[in-house]
C-alpha positions in Angstrom: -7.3 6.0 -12.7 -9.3 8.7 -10.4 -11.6 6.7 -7.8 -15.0 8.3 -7.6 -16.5 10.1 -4.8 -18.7 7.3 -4.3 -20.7 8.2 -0.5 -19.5 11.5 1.8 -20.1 11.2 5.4 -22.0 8.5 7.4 -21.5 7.0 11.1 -19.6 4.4 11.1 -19.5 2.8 15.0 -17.3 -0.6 14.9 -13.7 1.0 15.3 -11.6 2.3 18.4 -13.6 5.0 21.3 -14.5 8.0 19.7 -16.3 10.9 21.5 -18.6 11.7 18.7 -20.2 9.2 15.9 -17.3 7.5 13.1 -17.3 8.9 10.1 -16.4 7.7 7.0 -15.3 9.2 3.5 -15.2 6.6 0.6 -13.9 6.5 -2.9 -14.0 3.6 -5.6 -13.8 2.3 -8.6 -13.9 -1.0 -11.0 -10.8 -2.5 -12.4 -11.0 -5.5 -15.4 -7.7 -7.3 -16.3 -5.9 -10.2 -17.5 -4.8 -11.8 -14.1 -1.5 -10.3 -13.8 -1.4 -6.8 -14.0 -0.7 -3.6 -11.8 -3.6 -0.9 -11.7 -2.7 2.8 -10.4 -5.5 4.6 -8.8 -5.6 8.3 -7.4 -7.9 9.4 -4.8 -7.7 13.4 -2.5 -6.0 12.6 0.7 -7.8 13.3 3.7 -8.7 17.1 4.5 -8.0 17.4 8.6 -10.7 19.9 9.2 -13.1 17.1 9.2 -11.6 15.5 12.3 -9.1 12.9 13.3 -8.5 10.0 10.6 -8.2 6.8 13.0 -8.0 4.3 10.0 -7.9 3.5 6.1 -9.7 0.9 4.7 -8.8 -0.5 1.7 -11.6 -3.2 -0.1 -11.7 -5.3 -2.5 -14.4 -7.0 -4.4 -13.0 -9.9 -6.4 -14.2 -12.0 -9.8 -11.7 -14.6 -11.3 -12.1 -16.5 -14.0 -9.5 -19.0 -14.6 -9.2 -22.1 -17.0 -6.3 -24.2 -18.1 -5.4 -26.6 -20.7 -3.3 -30.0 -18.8 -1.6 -32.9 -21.7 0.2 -35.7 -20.0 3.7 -36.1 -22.4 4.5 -39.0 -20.4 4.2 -42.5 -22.2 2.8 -44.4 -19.2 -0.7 -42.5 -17.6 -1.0 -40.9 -14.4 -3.5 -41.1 -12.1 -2.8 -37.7 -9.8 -2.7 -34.8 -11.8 -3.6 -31.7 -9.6 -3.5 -28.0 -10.5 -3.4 -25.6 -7.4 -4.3 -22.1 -8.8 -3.3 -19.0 -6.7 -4.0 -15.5 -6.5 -2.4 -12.6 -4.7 -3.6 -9.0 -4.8 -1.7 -6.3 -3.5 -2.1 -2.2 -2.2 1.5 -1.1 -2.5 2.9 2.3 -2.0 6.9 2.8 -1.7 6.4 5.5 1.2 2.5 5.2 2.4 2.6 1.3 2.2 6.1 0.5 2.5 5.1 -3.1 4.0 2.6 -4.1 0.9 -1.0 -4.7 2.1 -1.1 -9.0 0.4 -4.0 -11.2 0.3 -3.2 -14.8 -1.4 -5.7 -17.3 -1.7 -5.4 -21.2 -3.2 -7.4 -23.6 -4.8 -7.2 -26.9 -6.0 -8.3 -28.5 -9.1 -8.2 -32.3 -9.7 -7.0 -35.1 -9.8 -7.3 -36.4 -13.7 -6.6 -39.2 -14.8 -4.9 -38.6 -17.9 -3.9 -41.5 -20.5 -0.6 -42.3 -21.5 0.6 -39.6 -24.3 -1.5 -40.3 -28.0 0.7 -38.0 -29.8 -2.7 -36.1 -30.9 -2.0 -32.6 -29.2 -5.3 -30.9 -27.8 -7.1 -34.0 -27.9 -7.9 -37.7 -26.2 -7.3 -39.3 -22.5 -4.4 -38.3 -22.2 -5.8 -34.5 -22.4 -8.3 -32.2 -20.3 -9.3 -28.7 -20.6 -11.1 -27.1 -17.1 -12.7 -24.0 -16.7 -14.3 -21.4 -16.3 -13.5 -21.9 -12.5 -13.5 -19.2 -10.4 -11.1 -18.9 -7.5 -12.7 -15.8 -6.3 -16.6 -14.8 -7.5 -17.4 -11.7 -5.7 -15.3 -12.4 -2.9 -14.9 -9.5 -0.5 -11.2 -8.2 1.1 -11.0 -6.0 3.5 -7.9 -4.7 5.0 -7.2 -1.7 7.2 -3.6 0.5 7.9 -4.0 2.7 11.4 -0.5 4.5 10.2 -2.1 7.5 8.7 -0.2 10.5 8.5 1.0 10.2 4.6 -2.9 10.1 4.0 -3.5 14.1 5.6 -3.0 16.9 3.4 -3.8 18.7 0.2 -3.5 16.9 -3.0 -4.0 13.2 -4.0 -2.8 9.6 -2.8 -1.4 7.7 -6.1 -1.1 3.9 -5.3 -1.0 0.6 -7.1 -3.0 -2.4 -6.8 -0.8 -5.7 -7.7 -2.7 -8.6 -9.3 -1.0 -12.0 -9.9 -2.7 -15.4 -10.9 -0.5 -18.4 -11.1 -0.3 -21.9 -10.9 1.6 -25.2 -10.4 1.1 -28.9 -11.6 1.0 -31.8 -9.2 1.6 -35.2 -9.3 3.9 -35.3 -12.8 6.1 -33.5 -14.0 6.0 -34.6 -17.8 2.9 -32.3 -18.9 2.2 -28.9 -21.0 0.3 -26.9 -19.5 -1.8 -23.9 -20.6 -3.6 -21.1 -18.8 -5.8 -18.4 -19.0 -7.4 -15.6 -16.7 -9.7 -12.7 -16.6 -10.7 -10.6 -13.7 -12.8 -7.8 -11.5 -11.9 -5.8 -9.1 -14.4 -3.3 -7.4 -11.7 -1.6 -5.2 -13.0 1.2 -2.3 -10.8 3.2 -0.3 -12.3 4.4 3.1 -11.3 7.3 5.8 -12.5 6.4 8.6 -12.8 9.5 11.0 -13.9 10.9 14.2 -15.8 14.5 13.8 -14.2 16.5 16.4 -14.8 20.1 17.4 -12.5 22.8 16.1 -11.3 25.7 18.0 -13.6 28.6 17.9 -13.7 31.2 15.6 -11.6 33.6 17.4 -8.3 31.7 16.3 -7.6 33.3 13.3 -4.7 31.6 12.6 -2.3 28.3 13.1 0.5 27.2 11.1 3.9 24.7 11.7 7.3 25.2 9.5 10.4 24.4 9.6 13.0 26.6 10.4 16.6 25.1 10.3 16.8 21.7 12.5 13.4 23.2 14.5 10.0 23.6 13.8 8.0 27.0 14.5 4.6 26.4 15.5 2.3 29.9 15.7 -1.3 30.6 16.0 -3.7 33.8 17.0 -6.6 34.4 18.8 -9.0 36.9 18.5 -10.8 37.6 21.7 -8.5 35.5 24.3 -10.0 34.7 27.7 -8.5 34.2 31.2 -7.4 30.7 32.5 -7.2 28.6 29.0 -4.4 26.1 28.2 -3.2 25.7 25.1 -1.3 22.5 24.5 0.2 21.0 21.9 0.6 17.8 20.5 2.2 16.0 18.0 1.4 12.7 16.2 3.3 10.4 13.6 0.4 8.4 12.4 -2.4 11.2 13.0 -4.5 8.9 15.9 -1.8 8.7 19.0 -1.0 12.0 19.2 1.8 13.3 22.3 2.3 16.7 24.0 5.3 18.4 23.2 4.8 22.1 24.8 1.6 23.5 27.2 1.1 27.4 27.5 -1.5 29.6 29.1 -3.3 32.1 27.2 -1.8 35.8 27.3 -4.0 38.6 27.4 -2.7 41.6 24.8 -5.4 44.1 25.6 -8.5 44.6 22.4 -5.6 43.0 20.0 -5.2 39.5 19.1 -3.1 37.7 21.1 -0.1 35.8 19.1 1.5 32.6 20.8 4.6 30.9 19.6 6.7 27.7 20.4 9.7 26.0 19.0 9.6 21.6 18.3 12.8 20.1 17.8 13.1 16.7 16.1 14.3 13.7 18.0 16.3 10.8 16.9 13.3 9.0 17.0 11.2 11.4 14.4 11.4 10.9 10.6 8.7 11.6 7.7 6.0 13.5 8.5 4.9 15.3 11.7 1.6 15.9 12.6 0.7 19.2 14.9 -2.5 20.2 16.6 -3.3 22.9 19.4 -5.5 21.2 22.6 -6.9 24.2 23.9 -8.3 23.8 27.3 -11.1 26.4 28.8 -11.4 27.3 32.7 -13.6 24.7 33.0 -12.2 22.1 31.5 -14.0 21.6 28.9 -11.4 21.0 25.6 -11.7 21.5 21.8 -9.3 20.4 18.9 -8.0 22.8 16.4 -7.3 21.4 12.8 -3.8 19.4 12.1 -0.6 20.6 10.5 1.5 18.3 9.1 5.5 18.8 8.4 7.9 16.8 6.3 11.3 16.6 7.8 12.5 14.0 5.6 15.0 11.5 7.3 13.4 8.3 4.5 16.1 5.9 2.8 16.3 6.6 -0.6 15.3 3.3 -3.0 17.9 1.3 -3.0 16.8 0.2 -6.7 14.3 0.7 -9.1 12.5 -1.7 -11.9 11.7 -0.8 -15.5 9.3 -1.2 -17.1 6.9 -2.7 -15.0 4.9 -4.8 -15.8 7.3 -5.9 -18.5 7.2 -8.5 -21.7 10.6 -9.5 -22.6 12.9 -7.8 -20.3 13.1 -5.7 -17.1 15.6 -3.3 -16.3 17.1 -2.7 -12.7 18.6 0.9 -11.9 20.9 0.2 -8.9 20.9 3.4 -6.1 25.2 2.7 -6.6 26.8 6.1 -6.1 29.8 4.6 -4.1 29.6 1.7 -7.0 29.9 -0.9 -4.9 29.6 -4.8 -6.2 25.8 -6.6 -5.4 24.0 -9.8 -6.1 20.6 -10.0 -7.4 18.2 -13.0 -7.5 15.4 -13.8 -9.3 12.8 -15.4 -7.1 8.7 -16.8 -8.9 6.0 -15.3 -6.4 5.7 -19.0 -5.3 9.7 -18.6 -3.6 11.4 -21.0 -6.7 14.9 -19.4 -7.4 15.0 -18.5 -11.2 18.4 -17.4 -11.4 20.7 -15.7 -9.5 23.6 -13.1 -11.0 26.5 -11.0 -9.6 26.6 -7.4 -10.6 29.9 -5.6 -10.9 30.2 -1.3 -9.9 26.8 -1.2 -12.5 24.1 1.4 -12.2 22.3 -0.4 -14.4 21.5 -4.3 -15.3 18.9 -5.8 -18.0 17.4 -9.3 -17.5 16.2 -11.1 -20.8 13.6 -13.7 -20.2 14.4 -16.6 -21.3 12.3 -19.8 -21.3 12.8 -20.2 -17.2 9.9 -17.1 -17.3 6.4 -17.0 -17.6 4.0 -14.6 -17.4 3.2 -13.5 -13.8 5.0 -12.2 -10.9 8.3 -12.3 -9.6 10.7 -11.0 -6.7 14.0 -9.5 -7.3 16.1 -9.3 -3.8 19.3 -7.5 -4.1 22.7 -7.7 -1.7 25.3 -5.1 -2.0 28.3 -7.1 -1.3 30.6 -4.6 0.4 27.8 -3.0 3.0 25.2 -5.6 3.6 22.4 -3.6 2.4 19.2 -5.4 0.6 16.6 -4.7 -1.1 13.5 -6.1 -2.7 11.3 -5.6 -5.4 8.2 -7.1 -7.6 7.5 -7.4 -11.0 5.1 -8.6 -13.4 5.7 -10.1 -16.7 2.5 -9.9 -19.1 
């Protein structure tokens, strides 16, 4: 789903020193599910020229409605029979959000009393049904991610939004259970920016490439003047930004004046790198030209890969096992229980059939290769 343009451009003056007012760009829309389910939503990356993106905010606004059926099978009663109902909800992105933005939340229900088992499913003291409740009713979550380079650029930001509701019985363990769940999300997606001044007019031209193991960073001025500095600076995240090369400005007559300079790539620099020219007048007065960003790669491939997900009666898992090497896979609920736990020989490929140890919601699968140490984790849902 494509979030809506929902409000362009306002100050926005509780983040980090800026020298002009915050800005903020903001997108949203609504989500309605079953409890468990994993929403994609698309929204235009940021567009540099408006200034430097110090932060992206990522909201939430929450409705759950939960309710769940509890029968003691036992044949004596129990006096202690608590349900804790939890939710998680999740902004995930394998390369922008590699560390998953997670809120989880928990609430108890209880205790009942429940009568010793009448035989009479659905029905009697040995039976309760609860709910609507409602972990969340317009709750609001708000979290924010300062690494913002994979956010610059032209084109759109696809991520997912991760919803699980689950729960677990307490105080007996001889019960059937039943549960159900509906929910809102109003999710919003805001760049927060500071509006800085670009270069002036005269520079007609910047651009950064790669060429080989280096990259080539050019730009040209118009109408140069005497005594500037032009610096430039490069950034991973697009708010700390470093400099990498200063030059003075070269006079070429009534022509435009070309400048170039080489970066090359430390040990230390993977993904993408952002560029921008610091030019410095006489005076000392400075403006900010707009950013370039270049990908030089350097990521880990996935070391696997789920499918489909969110899935009903099985889930496949596509191993990254070139050098077919040997691995161990377990299957973990989101609350940490171990479901099972299998050993995978030289496979590319391995299909788990749930069996009556699963239930709908969402799970971890963490896998070991064997021979190089190497582990992996992912998330599913099962609907």
């Amino acid at each position: 789903m494509v979030l809506g343009l929902l409000l362009f451009l306002f100050p926005y003056g509780s983040h980090a020193q800026c020298d002009n007012e915050f800005r903020i760009v903001t997108y949203d829309s609504i989500f309605t599910g079953t409890g468990n389910d994993v929403f994609d939503f698309v929204f235009p990356k940021f567009d540099a020229s408006l200034g430097t993106l110090t932060a992206v905010e990522f909201q939430t606004v929450v409705t759950v409605s939960y309710g769940f059926n509890l029968e003691n099978t036992d044949y004596s009663s129990t006096n202690n029979y608590r349900v804790r109902v939890s939710r998680m909800d999740e902004f995930y992105h394998p390369e922008f959000l590699y560390i998953p933005i997670t809120v989880e939340t928990n609430q108890m229900y209880g205790p009942y009393k429940l009568a010793p088992n009448d035989g009479l499913p659905g029905q009697g003291d040995d039976y309760v049904s609860e709910g609507p409740v409602y972990p969340y009713y317009q709750d609001t979550i708000i979290r924010r991610s300062f690494n913002t380079a994979d956010f610059l650029g032209i084109g759109n930001v696809s991520m997912e939004y991760w919803t699980s509701t689950f729960s677990a019985t307490m105080g007996g363990v001889n019960n059937i259970k039943t549960e159900r769940a509906n929910d809102t999300m109003h999710v919003t997606i805001r760049y927060v920016y500071c509006s800085e001044s670009a270069l002036p007019a005269d520079i007609t031209y910047f651009a950064a490439r790669r060429e080989g193991n280096n990259i080539s960073l050019n730009w040209q001025v118009q109408n140069e003047e005497p005594g500037r500095i032009y610096v430039v600076e490069k950034s991973t995240d697009g708010r700390n930004f470093e400099p990498v090369n200063k030059m003075p400005s070269q006079l070429s007559g009534s022509g435009p004046s070309g400048y170039r300079t080489v970066y090359t790539p430390t040990g230390r620099d993977s993904g993408k790198l952002i560029f921008r020219i610091r030019q410095i007048q006489p005076g000392g007065s400075e403006k900010i030209s707009d950013m370039r960003i270049v990908d030089i790669g350097g990521k880990t491939p996935e070391s696997l890969k789920l499918f489909p997900n969110p899935a009903k009666d099985q889930i496949s898992v596509l191993f990254n096992n070139t050098g077919r090497d040997n691995w161990t896979i377990e299957v973990f609920s989101i609350s940490g229980k171990l479901i099972e736990k299998r050993k995978i020989q030289r496979k590319l490929l391995e299909t788990i059939y749930f069996d009556s140890r699963y239930s709908k919601g969402m799970y971890v699968i963490k896998a070991v290769n064997t021979e190089t140490g190497e582990t992996a984790t992912e998330r599913f849902i099962i609907h």
